[in-house]
C-alpha positions as CSV (number, residue, x, y, z in Angstrom):
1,X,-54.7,126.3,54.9
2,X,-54.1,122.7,55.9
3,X,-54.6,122.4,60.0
4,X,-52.1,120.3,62.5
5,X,-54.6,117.3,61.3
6,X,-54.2,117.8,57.7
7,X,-51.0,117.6,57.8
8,X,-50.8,114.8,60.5
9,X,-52.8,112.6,57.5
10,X,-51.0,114.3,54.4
11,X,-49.2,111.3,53.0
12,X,-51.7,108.7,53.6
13,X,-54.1,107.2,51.1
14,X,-57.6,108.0,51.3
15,X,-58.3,104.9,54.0
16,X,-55.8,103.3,56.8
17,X,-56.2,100.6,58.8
18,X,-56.0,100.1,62.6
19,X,-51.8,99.9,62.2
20,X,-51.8,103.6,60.6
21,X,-54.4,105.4,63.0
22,X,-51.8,103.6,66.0
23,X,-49.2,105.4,64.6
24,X,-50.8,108.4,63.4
25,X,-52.2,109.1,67.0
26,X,-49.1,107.8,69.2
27,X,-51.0,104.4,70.6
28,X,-51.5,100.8,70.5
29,X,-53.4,98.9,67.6
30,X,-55.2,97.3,70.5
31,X,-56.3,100.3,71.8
32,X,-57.5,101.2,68.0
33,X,-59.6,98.3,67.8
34,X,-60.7,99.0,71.2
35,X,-61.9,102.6,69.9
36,X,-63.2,101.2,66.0
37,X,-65.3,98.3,68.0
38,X,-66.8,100.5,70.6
39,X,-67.9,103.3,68.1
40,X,-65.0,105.6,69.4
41,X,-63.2,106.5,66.1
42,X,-65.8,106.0,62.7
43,X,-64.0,102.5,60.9
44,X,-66.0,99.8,58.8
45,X,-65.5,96.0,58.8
46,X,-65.3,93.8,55.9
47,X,-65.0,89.9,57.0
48,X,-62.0,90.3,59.5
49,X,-60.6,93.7,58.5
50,X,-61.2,97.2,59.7
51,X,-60.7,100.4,57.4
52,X,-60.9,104.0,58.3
53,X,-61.7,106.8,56.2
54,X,-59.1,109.2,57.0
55,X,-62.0,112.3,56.3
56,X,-64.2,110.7,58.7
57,X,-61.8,110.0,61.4
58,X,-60.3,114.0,60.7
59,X,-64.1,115.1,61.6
60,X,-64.1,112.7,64.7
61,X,-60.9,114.0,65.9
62,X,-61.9,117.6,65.5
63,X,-65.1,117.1,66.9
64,X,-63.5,115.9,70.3
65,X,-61.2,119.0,70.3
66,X,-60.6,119.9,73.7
67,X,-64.1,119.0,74.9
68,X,-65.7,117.8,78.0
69,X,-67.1,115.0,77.4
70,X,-70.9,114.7,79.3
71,X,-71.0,112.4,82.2
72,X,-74.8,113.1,82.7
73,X,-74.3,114.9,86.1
74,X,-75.2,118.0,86.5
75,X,-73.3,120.6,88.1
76,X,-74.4,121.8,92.0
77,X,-75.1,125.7,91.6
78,X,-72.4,127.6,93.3
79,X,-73.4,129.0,96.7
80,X,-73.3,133.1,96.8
81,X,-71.3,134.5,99.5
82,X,-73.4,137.6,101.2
């Protein structure tokens, strides 16, 4: 059973570039380069262009799901009311 990001990829070719993910995901292309040269989204460069895998950015997407990223703080115990 093919999931909302399945089906959000369904009629693409096995890799996109930066133009498809913007579209795909409702941004800029800036931003998408932003994302492929920080280490954001998975993407590989070959002289001056960028591809993505559309498996590997799938995985990346699902991995991010709805979680908190870590900011490396920890949270203060709450206090117990007696």
């Amino acid at each position: 059973m093919a999931d909302a990001l399945d089906q959000l990829f369904e009629h693409d070719p096995p890799t996109i570039g930066p133009t498809e993910v913007a579209a795909r995901l409702n941004t800029t292309t800036r931003t998408v380069y932003t994302w492929l040269k920080e280490g954001t989204i998975p993407g590989y460069k070959l002289g001056t262009s960028w591809f993505v895998i559309v498996e590997e950015l799938k995985a990346e997407l699902r991995k991010g799901a709805n979680n908190r990223r870590d900011t490396g703080h920890t949270a203060e115990p709450e206090s117990e009311t007696v």
